[in-house]
N, CA, C and O atoms as a GROMACS GRO file, in nm:
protein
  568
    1UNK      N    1  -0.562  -2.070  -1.825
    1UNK     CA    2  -0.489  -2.146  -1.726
    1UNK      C    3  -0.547  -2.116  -1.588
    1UNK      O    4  -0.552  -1.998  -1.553
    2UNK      N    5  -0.587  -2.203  -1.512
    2UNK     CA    6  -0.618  -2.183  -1.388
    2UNK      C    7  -0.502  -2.165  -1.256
    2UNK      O    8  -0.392  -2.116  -1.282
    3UNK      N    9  -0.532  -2.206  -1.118
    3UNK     CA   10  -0.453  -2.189  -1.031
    3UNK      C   11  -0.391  -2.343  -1.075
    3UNK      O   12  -0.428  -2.441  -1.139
    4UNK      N   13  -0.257  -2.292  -0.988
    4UNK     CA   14  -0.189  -2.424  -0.973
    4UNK      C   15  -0.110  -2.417  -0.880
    4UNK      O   16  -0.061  -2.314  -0.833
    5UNK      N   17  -0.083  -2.576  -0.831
    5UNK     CA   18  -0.047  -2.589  -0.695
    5UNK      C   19   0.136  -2.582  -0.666
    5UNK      O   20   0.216  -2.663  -0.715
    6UNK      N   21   0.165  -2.490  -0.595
    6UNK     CA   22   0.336  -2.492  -0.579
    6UNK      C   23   0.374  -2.514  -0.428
    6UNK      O   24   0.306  -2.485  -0.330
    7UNK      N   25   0.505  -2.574  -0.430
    7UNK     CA   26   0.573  -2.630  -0.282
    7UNK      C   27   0.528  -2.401  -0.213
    7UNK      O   28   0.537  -2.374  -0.093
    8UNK      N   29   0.505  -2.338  -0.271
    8UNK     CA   30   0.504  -2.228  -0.195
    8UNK      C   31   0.364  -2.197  -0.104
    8UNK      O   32   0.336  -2.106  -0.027
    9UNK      N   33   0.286  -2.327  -0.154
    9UNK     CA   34   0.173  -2.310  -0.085
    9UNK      C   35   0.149  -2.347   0.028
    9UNK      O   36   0.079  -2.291   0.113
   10UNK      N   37   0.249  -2.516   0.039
   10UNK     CA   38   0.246  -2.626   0.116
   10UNK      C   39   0.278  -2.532   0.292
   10UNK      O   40   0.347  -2.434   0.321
   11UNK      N   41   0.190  -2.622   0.372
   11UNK     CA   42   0.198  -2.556   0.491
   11UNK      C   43   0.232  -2.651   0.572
   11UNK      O   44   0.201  -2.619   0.686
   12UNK      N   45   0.301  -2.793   0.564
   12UNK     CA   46   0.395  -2.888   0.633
   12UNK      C   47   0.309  -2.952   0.685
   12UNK      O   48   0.328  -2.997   0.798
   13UNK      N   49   0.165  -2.980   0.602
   13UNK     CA   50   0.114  -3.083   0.668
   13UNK      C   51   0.085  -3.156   0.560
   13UNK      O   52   0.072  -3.082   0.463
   14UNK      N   53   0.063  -3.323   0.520
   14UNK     CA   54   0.086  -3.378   0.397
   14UNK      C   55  -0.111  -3.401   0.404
   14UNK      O   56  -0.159  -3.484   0.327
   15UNK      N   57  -0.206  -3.323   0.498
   15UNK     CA   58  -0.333  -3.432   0.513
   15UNK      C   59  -0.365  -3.247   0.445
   15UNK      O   60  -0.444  -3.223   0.354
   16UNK      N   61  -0.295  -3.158   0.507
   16UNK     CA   62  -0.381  -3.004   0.434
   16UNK      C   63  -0.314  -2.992   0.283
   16UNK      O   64  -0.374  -2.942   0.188
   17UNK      N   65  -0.225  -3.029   0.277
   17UNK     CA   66  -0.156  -2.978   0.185
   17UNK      C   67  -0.238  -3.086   0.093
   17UNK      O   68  -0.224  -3.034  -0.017
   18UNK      N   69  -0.279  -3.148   0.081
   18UNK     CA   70  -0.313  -3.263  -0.018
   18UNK      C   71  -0.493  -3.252  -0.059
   18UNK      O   72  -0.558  -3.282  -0.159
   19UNK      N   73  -0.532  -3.190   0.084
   19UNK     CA   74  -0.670  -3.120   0.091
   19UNK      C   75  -0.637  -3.008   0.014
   19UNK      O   76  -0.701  -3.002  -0.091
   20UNK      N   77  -0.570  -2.933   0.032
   20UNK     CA   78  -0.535  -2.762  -0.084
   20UNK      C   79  -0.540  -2.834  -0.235
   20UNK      O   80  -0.626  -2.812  -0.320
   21UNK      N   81  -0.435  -2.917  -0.246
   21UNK     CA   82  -0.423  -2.986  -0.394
   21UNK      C   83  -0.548  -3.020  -0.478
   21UNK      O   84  -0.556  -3.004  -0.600
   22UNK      N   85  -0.643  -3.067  -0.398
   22UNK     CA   86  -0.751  -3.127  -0.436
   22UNK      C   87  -0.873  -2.996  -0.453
   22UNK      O   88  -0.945  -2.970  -0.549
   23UNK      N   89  -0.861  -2.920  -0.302
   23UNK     CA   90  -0.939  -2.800  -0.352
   23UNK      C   91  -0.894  -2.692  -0.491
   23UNK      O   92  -0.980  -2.650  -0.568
   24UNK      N   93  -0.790  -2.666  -0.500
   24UNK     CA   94  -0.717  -2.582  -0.651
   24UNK      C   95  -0.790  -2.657  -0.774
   24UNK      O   96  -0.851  -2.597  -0.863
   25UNK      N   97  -0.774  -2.816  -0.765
   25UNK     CA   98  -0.848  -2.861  -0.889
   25UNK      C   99  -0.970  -2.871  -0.888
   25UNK      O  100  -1.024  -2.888  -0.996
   26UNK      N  101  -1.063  -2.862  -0.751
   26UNK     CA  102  -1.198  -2.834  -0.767
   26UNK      C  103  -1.284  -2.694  -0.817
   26UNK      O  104  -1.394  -2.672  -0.868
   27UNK      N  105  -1.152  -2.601  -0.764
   27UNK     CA  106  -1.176  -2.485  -0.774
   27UNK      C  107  -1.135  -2.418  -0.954
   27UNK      O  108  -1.171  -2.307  -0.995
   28UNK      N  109  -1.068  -2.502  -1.021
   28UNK     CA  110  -1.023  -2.496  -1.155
   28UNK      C  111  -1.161  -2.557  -1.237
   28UNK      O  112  -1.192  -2.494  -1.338
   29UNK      N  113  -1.223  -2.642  -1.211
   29UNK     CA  114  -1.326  -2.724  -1.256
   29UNK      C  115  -1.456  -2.632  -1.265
   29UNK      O  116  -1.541  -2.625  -1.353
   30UNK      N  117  -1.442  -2.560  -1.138
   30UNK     CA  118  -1.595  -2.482  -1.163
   30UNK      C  119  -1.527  -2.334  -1.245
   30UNK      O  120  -1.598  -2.272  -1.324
   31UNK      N  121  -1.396  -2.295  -1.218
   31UNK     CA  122  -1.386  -2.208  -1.336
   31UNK      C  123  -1.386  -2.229  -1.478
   31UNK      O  124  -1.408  -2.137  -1.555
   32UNK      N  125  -1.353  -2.396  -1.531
   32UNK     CA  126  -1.358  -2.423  -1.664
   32UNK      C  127  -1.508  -2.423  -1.688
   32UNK      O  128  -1.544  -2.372  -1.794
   33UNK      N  129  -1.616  -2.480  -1.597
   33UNK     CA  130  -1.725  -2.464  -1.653
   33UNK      C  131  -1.815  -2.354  -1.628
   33UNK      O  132  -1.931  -2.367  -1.667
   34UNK      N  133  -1.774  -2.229  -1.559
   34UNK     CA  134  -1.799  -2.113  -1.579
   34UNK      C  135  -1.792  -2.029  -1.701
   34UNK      O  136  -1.870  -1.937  -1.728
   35UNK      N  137  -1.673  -2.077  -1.786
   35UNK     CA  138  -1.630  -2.029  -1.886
   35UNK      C  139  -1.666  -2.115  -1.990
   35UNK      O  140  -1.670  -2.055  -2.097
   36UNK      N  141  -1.705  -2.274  -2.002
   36UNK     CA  142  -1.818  -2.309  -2.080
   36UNK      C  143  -1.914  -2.310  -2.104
   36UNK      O  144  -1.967  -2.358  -2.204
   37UNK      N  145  -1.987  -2.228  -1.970
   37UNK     CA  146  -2.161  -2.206  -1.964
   37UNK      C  147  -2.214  -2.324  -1.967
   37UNK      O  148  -2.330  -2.317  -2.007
   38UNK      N  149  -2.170  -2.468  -1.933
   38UNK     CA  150  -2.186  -2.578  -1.915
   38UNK      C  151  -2.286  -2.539  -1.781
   38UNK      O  152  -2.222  -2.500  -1.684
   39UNK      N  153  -2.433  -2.543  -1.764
   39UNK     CA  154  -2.473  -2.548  -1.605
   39UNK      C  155  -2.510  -2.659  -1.567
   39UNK      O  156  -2.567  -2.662  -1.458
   40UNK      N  157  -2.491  -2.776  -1.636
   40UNK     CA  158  -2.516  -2.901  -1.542
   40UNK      C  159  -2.368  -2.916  -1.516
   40UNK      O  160  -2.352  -2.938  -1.396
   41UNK      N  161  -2.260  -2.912  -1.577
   41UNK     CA  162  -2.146  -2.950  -1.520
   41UNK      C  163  -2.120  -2.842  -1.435
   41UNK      O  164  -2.054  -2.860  -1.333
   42UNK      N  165  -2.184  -2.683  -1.477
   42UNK     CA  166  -2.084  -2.614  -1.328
   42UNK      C  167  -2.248  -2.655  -1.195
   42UNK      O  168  -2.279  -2.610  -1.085
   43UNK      N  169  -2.266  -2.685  -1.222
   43UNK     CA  170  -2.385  -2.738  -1.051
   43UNK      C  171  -2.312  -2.811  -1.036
   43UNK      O  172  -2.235  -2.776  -0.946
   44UNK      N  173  -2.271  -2.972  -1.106
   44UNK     CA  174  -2.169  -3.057  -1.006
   44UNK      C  175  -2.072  -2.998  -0.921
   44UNK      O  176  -2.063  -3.016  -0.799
   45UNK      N  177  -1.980  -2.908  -1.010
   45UNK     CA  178  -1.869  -2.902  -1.024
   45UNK      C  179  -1.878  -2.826  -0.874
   45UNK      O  180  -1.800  -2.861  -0.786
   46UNK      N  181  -1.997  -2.700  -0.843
   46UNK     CA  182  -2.018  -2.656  -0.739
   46UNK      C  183  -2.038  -2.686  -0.635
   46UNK      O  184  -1.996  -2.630  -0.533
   47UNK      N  185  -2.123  -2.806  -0.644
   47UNK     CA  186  -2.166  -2.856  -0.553
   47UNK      C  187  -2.003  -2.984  -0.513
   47UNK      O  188  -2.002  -3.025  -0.397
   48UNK      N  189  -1.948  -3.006  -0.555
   48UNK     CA  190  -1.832  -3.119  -0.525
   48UNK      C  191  -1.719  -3.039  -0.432
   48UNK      O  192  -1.650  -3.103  -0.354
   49UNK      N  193  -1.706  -2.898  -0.447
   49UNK     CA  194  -1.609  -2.762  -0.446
   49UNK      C  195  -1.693  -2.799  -0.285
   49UNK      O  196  -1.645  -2.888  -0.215
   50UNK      N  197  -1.820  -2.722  -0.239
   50UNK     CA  198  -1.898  -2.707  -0.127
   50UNK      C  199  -1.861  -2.832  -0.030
   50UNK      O  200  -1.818  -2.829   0.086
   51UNK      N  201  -1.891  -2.940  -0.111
   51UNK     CA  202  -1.867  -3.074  -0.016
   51UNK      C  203  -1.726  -3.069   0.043
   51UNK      O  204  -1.704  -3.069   0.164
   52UNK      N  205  -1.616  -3.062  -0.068
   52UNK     CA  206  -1.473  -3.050  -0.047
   52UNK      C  207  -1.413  -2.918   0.036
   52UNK      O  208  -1.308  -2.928   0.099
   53UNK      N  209  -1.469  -2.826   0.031
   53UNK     CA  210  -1.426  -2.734   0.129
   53UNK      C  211  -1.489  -2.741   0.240
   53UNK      O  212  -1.438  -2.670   0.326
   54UNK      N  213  -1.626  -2.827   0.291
   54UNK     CA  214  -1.671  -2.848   0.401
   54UNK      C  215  -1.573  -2.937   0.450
   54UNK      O  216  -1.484  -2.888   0.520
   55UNK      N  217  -1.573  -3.063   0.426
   55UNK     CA  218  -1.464  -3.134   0.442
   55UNK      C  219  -1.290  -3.116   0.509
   55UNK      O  220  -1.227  -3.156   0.607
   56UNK      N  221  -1.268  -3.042   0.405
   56UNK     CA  222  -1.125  -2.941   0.442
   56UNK      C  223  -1.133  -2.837   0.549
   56UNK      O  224  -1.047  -2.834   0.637
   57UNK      N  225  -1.241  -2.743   0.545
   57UNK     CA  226  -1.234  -2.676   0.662
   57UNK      C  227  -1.239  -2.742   0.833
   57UNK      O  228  -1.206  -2.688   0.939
   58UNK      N  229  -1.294  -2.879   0.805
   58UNK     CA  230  -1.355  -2.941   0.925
   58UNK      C  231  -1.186  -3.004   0.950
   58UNK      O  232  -1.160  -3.028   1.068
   59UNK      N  233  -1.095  -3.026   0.868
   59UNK     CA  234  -0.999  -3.111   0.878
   59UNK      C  235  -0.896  -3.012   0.937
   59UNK      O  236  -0.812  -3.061   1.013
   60UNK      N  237  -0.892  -2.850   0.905
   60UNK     CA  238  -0.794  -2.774   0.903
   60UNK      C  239  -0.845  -2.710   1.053
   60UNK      O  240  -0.744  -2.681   1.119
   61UNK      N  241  -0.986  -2.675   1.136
   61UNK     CA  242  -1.045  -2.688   1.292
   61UNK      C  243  -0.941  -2.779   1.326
   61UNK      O  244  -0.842  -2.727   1.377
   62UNK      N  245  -0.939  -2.884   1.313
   62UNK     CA  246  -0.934  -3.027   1.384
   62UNK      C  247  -0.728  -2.994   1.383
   62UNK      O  248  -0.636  -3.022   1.460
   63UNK      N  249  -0.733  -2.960   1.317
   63UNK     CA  250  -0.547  -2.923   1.337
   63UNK      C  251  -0.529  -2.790   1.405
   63UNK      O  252  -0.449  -2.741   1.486
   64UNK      N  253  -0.604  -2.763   1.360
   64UNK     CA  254  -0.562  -2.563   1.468
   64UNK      C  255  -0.600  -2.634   1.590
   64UNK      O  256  -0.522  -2.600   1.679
   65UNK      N  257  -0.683  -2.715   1.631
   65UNK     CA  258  -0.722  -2.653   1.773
   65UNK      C  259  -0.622  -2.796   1.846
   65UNK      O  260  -0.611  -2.788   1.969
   66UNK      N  261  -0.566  -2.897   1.792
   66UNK     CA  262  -0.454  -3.004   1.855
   66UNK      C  263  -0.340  -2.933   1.848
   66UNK      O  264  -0.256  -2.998   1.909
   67UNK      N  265  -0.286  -2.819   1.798
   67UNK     CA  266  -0.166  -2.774   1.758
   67UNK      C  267  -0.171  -2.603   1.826
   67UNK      O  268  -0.081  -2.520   1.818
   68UNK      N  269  -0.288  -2.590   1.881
   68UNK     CA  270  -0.313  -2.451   1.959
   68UNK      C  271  -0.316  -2.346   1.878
   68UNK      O  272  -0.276  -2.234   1.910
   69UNK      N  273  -0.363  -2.378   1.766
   69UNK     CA  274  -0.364  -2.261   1.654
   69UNK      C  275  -0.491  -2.176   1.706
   69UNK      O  276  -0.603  -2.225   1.696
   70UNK      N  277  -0.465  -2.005   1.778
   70UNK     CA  278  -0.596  -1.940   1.740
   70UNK      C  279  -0.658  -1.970   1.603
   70UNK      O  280  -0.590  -1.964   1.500
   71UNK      N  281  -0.770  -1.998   1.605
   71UNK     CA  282  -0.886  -2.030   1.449
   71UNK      C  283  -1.018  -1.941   1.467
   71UNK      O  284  -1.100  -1.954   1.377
   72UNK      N  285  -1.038  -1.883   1.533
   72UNK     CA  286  -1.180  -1.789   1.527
   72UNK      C  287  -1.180  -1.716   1.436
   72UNK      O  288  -1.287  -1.725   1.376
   73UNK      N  289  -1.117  -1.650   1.395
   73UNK     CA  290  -1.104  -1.522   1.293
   73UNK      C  291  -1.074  -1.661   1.170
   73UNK      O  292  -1.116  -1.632   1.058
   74UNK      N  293  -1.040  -1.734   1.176
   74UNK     CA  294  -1.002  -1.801   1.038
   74UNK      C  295  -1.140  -1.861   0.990
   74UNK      O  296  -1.177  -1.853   0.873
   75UNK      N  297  -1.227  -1.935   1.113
   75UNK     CA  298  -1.346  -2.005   1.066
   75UNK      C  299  -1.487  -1.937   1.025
   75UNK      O  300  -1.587  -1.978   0.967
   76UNK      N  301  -1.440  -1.786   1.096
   76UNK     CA  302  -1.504  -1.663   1.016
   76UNK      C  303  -1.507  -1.665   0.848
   76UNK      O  304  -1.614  -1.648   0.789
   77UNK      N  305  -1.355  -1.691   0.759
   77UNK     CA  306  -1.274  -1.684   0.628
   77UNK      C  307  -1.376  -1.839   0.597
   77UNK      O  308  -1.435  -1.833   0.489
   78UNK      N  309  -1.397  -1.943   0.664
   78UNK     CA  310  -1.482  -2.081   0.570
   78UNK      C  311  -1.560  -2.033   0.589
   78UNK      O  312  -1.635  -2.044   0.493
   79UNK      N  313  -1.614  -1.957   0.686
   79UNK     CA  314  -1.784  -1.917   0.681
   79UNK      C  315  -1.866  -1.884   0.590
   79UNK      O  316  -1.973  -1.921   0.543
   80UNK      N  317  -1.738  -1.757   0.571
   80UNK     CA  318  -1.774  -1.654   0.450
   80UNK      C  319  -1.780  -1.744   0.300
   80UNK      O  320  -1.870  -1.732   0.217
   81UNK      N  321  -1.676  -1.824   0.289
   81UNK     CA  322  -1.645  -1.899   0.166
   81UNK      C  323  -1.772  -1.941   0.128
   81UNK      O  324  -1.837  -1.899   0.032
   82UNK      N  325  -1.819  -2.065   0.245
   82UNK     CA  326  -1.936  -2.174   0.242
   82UNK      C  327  -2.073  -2.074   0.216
   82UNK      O  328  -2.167  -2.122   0.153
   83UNK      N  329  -2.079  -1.962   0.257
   83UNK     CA  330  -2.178  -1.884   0.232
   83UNK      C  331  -2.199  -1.822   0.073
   83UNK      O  332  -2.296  -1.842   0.001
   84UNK      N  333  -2.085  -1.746   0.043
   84UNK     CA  334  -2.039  -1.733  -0.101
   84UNK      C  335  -2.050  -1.831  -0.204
   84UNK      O  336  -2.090  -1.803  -0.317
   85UNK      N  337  -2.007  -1.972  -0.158
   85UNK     CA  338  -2.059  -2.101  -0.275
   85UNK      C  339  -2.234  -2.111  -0.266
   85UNK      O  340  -2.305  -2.114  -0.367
   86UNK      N  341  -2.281  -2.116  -0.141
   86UNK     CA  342  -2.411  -2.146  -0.146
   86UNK      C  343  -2.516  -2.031  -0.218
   86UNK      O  344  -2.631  -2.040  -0.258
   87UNK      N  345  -2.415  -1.916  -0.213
   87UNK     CA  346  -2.522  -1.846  -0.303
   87UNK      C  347  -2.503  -1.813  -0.414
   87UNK      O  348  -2.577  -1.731  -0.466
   88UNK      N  349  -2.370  -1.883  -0.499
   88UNK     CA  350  -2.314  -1.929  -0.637
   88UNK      C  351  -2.459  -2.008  -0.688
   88UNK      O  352  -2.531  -1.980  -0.784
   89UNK      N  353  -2.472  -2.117  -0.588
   89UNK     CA  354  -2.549  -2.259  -0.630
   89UNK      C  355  -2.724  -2.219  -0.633
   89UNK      O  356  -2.820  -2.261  -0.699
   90UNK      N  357  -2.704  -2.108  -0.517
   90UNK     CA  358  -2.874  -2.058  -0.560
   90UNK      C  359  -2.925  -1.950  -0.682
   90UNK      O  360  -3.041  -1.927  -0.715
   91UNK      N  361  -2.805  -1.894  -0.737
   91UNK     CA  362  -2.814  -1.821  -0.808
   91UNK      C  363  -2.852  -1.890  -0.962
   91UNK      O  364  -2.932  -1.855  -1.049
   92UNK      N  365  -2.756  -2.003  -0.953
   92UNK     CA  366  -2.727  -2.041  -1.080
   92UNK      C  367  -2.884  -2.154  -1.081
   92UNK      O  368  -2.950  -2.179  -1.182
   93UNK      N  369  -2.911  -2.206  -0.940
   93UNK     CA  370  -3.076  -2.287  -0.949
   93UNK      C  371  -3.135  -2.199  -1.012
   93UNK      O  372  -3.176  -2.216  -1.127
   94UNK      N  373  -3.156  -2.048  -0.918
   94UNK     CA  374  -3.282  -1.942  -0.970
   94UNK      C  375  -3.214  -1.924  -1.105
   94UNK      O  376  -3.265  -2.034  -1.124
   95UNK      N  377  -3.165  -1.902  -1.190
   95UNK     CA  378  -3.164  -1.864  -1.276
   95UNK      C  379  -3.159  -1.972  -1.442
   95UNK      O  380  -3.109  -1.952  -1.553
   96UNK      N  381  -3.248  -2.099  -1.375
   96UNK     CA  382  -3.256  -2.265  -1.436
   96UNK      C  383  -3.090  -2.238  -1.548
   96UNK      O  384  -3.063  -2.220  -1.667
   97UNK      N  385  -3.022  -2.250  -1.426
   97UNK     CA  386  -2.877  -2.281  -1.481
   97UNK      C  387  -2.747  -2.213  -1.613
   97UNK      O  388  -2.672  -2.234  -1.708
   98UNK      N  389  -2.801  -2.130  -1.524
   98UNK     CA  390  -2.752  -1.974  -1.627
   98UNK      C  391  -2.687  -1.873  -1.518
   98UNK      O  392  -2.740  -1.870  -1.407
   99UNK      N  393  -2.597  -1.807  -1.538
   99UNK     CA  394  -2.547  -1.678  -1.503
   99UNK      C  395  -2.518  -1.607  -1.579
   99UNK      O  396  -2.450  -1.625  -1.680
  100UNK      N  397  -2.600  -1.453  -1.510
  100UNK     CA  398  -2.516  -1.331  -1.600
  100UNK      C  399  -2.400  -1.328  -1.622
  100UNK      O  400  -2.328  -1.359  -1.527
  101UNK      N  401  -2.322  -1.284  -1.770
  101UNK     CA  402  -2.192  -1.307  -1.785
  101UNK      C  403  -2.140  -1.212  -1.688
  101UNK      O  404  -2.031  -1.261  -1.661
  102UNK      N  405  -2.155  -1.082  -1.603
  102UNK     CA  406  -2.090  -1.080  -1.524
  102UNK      C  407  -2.088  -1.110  -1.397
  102UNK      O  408  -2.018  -1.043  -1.321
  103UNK      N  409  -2.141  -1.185  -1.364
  103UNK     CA  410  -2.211  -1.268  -1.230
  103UNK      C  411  -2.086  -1.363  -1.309
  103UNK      O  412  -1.981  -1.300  -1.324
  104UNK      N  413  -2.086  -1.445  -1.339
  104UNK     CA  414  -2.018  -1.584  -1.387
  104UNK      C  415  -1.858  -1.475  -1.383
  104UNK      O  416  -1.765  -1.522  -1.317
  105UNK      N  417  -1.842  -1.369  -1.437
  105UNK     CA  418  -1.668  -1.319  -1.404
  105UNK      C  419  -1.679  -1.324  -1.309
  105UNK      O  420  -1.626  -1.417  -1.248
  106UNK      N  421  -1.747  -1.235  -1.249
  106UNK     CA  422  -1.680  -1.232  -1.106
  106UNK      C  423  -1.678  -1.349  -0.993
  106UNK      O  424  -1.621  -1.323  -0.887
  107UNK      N  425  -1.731  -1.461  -1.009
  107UNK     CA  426  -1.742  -1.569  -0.940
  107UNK      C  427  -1.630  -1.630  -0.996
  107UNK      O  428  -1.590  -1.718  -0.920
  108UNK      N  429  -1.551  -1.617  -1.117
  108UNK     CA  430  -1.458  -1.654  -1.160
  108UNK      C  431  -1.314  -1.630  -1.100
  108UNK      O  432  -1.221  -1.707  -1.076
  109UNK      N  433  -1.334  -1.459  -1.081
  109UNK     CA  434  -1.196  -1.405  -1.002
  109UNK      C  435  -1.169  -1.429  -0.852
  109UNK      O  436  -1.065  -1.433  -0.787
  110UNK      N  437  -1.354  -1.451  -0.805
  110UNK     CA  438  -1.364  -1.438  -0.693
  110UNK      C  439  -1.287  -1.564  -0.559
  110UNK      O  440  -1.226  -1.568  -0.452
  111UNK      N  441  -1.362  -1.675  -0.694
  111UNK     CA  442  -1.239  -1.793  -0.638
  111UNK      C  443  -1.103  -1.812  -0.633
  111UNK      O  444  -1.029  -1.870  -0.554
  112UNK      N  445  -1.077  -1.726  -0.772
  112UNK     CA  446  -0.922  -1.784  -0.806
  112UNK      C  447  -0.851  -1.661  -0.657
  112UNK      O  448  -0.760  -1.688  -0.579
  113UNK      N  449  -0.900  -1.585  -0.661
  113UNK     CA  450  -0.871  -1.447  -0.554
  113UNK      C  451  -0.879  -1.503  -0.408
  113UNK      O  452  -0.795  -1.464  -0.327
  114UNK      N  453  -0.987  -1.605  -0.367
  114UNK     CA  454  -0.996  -1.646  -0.254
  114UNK      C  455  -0.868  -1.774  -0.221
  114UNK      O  456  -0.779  -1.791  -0.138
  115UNK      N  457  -0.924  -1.846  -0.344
  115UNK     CA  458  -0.827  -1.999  -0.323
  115UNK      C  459  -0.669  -1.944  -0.302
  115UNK      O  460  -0.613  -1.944  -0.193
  116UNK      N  461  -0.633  -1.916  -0.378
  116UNK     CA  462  -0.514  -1.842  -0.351
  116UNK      C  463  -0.464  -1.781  -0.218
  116UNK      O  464  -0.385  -1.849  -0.152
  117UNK      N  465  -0.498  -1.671  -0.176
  117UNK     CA  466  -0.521  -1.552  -0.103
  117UNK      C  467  -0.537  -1.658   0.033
  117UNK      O  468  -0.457  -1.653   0.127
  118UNK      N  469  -0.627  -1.732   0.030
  118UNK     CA  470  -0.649  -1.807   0.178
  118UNK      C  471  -0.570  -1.922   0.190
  118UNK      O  472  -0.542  -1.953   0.306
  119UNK      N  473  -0.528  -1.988   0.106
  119UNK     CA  474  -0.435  -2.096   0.165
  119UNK      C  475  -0.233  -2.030   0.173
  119UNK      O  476  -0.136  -2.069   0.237
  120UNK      N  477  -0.255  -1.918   0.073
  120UNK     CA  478  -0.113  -1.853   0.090
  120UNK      C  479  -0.080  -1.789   0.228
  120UNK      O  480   0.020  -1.800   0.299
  121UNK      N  481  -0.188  -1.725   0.242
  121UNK     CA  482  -0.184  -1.612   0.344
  121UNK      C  483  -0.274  -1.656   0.492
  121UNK      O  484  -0.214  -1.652   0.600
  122UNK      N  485  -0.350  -1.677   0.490
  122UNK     CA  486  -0.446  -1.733   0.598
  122UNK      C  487  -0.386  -1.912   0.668
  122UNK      O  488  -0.367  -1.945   0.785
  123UNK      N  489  -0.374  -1.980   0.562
  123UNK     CA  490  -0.325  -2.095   0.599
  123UNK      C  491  -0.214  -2.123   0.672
  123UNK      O  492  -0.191  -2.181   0.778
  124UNK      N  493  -0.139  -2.056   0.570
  124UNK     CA  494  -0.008  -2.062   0.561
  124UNK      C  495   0.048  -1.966   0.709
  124UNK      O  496   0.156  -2.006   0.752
  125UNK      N  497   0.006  -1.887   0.762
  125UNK     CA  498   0.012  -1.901   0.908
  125UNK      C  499   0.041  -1.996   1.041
  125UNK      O  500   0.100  -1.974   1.146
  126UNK      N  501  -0.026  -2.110   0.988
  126UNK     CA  502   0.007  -2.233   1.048
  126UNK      C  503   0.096  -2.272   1.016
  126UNK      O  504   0.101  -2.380   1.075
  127UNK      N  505   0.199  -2.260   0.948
  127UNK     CA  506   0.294  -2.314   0.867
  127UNK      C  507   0.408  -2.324   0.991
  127UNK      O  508   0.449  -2.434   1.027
  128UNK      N  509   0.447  -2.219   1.043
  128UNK     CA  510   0.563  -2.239   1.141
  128UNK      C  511   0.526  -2.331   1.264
  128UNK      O  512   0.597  -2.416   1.317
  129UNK      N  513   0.403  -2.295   1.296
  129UNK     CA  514   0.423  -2.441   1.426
  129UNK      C  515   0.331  -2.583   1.327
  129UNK      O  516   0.350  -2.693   1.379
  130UNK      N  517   0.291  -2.585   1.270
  130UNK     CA  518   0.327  -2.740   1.172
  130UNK      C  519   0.461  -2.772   1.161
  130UNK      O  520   0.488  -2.892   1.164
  131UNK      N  521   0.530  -2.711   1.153
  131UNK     CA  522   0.662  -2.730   1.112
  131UNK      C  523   0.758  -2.779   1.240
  131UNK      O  524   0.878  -2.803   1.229
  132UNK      N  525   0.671  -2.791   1.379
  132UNK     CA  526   0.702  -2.822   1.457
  132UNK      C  527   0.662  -2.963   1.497
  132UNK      O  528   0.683  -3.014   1.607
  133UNK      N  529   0.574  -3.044   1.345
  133UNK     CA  530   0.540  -3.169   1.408
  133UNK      C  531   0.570  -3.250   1.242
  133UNK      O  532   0.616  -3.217   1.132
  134UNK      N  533   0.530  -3.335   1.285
  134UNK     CA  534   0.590  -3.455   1.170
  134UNK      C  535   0.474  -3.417   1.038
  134UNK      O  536   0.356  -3.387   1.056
  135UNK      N  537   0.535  -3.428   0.921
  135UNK     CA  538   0.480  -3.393   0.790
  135UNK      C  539   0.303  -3.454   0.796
  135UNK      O  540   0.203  -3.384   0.776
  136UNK      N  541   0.306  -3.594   0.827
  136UNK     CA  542   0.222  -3.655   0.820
  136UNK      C  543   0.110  -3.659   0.960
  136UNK      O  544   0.023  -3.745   0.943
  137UNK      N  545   0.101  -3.598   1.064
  137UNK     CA  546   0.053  -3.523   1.176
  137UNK      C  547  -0.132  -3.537   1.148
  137UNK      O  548  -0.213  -3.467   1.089
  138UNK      N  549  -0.136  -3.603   1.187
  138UNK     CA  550  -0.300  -3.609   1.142
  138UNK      C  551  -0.378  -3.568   1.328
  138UNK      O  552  -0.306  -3.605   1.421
  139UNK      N  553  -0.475  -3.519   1.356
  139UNK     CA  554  -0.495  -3.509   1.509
  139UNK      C  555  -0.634  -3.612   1.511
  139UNK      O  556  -0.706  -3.621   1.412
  140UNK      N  557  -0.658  -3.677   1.620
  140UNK     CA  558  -0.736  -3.730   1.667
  140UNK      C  559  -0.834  -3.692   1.637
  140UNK      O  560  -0.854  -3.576   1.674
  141UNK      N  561  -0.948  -3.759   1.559
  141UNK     CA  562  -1.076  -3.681   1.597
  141UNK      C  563  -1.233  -3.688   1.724
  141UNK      O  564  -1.350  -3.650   1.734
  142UNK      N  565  -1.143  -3.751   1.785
  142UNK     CA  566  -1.218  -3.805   1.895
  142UNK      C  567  -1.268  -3.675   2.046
  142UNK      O  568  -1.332  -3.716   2.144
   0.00000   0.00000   0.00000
């Protein structure tokens, strides 16, 4: 069983919270094919995770900084992430689509440990002044 998504995650915004939803099942996808040794499906699966958390992190900036959220120390936490996937994806190239089985655990825990851990705890910080604007609160990106 992978992660799954609960109202305990939700941080009162319907554009992050729906971005989290989508990252948990991206992040479930490269653990199922971690654990099938599937490496053309876990390269998609990695590479879709990378796109989608680029994406999400750029969306979750764009709300801290309309809503006055300090984010420095947080965009440090995608840094690290986006760095950590990219060297998932070079590992598993150099190695023509193979990981050591314990290279492949621990990239296993490592997500479920992060995905978790950062939208509970890191995110979810924002939660009280979101809670100060309408569910659906999207900020300008102009």
């Amino acid at each position: 069983m992978g992660l799954a998504w609960t109202e305990e995650l939700s941080v009162g915004n319907a554009m992050l919270d729906s971005d989290h939803k989508h990252l948990i099942c991206m992040v479930n996808s490269v653990q199922n094919e971690l654990k099938a040794k599937d490496s053309a499906g876990l390269s998609r699966s990695l590479q879709l995770l990378f796109d989608g958390m680029r994406i999400h992190f750029e969306n979750e900036k764009n709300v801290a900084r309309v809503i006055g959220f300090p984010f420095a120390e947080h965009e440090l936490s995608h840094q690290y992430m986006l760095k950590k996937l990219q060297y998932m994806k070079d590992v598993l190239e150099g190695g023509n689509g193979t990981l050591p089985d314990g290279l492949a655990e621990y990239f296993h825990n490592f997500l479920n440990d992060w995905a978790a851990g950062h939208i509970a705890n890191e995110d979810g910080l924002m939660k009280t002044t979101l809670k100060t604007y309408p569910c659906d609160f999207k900020p300008d990106n102009h």
